[in-house]
N, C-alpha and C positions, 0 to 999 in steps of 0.2 A: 586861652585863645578866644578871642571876640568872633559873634556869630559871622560879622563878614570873612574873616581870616579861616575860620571851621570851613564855612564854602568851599574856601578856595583848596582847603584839605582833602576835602571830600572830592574837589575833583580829582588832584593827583590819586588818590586811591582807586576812582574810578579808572584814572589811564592805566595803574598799576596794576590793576584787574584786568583790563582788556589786554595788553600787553599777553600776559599770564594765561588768558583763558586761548587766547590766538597761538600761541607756544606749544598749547597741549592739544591743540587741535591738529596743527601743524607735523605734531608728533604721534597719529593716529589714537588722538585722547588718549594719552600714557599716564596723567595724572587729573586729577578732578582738583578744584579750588573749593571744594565740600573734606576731603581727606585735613583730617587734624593739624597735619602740616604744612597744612595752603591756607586754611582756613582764613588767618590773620596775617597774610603776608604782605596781601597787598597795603594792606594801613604800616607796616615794618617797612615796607618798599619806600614809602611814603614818607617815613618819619625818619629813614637814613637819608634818604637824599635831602629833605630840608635840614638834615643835621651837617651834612659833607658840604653842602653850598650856604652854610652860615655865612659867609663871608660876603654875601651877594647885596649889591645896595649899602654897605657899609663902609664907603669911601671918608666919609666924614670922620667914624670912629679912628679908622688909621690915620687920618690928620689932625683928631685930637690928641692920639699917642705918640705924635713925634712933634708936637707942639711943645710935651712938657719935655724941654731941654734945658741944659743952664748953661751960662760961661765958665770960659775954663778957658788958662793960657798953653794948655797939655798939646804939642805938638808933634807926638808918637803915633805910631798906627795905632786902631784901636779895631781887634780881630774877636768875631764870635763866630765859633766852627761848629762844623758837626750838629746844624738844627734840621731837626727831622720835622715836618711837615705833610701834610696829606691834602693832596687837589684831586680835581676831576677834567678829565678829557675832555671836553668841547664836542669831540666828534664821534665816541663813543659813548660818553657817559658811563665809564667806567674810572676805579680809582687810581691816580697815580703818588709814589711815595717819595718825597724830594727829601736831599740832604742838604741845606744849602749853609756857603761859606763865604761871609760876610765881612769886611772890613773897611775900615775910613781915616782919613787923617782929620781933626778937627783945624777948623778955621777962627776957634773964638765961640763956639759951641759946643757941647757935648751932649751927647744922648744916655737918659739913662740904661747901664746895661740890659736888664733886663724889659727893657722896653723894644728894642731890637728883635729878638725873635718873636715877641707879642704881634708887630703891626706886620711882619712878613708872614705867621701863620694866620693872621687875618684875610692877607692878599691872597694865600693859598687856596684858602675854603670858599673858591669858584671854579664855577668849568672855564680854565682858562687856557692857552695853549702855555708850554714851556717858556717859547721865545718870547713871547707878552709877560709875562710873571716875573721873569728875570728883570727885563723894561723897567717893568709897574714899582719893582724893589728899589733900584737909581732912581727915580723918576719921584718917586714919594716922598724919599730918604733926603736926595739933593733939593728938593725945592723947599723941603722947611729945614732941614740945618744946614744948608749954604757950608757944604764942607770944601777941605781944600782939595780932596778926593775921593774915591770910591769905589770898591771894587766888590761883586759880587760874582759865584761861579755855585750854578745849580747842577746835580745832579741826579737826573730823575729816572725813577722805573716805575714804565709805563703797563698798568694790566693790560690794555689795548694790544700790547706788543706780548706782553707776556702768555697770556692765557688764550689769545685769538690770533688771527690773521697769520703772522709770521712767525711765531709760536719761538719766541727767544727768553726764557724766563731769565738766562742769564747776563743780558745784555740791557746799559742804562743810555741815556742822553743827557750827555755835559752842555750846556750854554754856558756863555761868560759876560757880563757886560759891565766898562770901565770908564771914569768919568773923572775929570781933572788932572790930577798927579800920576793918576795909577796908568793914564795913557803913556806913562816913562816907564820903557820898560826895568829897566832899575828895580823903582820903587814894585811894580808887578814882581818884578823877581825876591826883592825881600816878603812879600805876603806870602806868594808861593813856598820859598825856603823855610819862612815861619811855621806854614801848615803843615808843612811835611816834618819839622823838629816835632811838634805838636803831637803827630800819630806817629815817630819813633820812639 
């Protein structure tokens, strides 16, 4: 890490510490940031969140990862299920765990498989909302492989909801968002029927 970039480290640690020190004050000093297990937390505070918002400023990388596609006359769905991903809440800053379920019909393009969950776990690792994330996945996907459709359906558990406020550990939030072919519902109905032989 270059002396400007340590800076800017040093100040998250310093917020990570104030946060921390304001906590325990809060809580009639119930803990000290001197006890062995505070001692280093705020630099860990520090070093998870620039780990969990990797994704931040790197819009380019996901348009160089769906850049590399090839031709191909393959006019089938093409389904990748079950990719588990990890974002952050926008407005707690806490983490949420997506499972998201992806598919396309190609137009004269094709994406390589496993480049697919690469640029959406890319999109993930921001504080972004759900409903934006799902967007960001058609939005990305359709403007560099020009598919003949698209269909993506996240489904996320949120710590926000889990661990605080409304205290639902057992409860997720589905979005869906569909683009070309997949607006027939037909063809949405073969993805669905798909995913569902898939998990029987």
């Amino acid at each position: 890490m270059d002396n400007n970039n340590l800076e800017k480290f040093k100040l998250m640690e310093t917020g990570a510490a104030a946060l921390l020190s304001g906590l325990a004050e809060l809580t009639n000093n119930s803990f000290s940031l001197s006890d062995p297990n505070f001692k280093e937390t705020p630099h860990r505070i520090a070093k998870a969140y620039l780990e969990m918002c990797s994704g931040l400023g790197r819009e380019n990388e996901v348009k160089d990862i769906l850049n590399k596609h090839f031709p191909s006359t393959y006019k089938g769905m093409v389904i990748i299920d079950n990719i588990e991903v990890f974002s952050m809440c926008p407005h707690h800053f806490l983490p949420v765990k997506y499972k998201v379920d992806f598919g396309y019909i190609p137009d004269g393009n094709v994406l390589g498989l496993s480049k697919i969950p690469r640029f959406i776990d890319l999109l993930a690792k921001r504080p972004v909302l759900q409903e934006d994330f799902v967007t960001d996945i058609i939005k990305y996907f359709t403007e560099a492989i020009k598919p003949e459709g698209c269909i993506v359906i996240v489904d996320g558990q949120h710590g926000c909801m889990q661990c605080r406020g409304v205290m639902q550990p057992n409860s997720s939030a589905i979005t869906s968002e569909v683009f070309g072919s997949f607006t027939n519902i037909v063809t949405r109905t073969e993805f669905l029927e798909l995913i569902k032989l898939r998990r029987n």
